[in-house]
N, C-alpha and C positions, 0 to 999 in steps of 0.2 A: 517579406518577399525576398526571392532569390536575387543576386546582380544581374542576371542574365538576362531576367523578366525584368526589371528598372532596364536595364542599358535597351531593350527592344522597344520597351514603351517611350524611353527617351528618343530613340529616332524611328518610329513612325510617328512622335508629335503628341501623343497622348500623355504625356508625362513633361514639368518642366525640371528638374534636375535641382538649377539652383535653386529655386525659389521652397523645392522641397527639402532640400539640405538646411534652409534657416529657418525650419518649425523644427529640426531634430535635436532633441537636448543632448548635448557631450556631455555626459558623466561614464563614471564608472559604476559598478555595482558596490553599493555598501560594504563596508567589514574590507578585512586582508583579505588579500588575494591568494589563490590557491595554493601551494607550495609545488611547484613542475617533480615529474614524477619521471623517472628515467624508463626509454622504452620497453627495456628489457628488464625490468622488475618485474616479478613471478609470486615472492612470498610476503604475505600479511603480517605484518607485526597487531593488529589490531582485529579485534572479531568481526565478523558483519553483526548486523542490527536484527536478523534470525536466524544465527548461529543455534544450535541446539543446547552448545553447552553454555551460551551465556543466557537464555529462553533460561534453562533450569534452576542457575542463580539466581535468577530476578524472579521466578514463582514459589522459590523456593525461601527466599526472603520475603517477600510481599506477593503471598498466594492471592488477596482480592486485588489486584493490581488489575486481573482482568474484566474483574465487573464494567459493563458497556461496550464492551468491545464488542464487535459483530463478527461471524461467520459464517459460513456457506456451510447445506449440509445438503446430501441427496436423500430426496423420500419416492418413494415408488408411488403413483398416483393411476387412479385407475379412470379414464375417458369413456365411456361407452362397451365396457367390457374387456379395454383393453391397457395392459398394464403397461406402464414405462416411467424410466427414471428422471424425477427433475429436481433445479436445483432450488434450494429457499434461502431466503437471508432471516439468521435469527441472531439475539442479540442477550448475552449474558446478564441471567438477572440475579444470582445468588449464587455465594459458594461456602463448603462447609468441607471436614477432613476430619474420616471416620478410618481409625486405625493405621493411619501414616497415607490414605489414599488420599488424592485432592479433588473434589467430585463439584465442577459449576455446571450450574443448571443453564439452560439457555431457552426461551420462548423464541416461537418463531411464529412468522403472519396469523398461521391459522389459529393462535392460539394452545398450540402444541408444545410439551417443555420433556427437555430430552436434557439428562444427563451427561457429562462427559467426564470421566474418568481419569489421572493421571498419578503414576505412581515415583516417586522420587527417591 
């Protein structure tokens, strides 16, 4: 909760303050603490976590790395005559690499298995 919402509920009486301050446990969060980062820092010494070219290292090292992984894909679904886009969650069941291409299969709800292709 905000302070602002504690400090109102403290004086219309709905809140007692102290008596709520001694169930609060003082700790810190586990592990070092963050290292402070200067405002005006702009550039990364370090990749992000879906970077493409570090995505490429890590499939291209350990291509079933992705088996289980889930994704979103859109299929066009047809209601009463009429068509539109929606989206499905399917989830990587097999993968295999036929002449340097890296191709996982993915099943989705319906039972559906769709290819996906990537060349490195």
């Amino acid at each position: 909760m905000c302070s602002h919402i504690l400090a109102t509920l403290s004086i219309l009486g709905f809140l007692d303050i102290q008596a709520a301050t001694t169930r609060v446990p003082v700790r810190r969060a586990p592990g070092r603490p963050t290292a402070r980062r200067s405002v005006l820092t702009t550039e990364r010494t370090q990749e992000g976590f879906f970077e493409i070219p570090r995505l490429i290292r890590i499939l291209v090292a350990r291509p079933g790395i992705v088996m289980g992984w889930k994704l979103v894909d859109t299929f066009d679904i047809t209601i009463d005559g009429i068509s539109e886009p929606s989206e499905f969650l399917g989830v990587v069941t097999s993968m295999r690499v036929s002449d340097g291409v890296f191709v996982w299969s993915a099943r989705f709800d319906d039972e559906d298995l769709r290819d996906y292709e990537a060349e490195c």
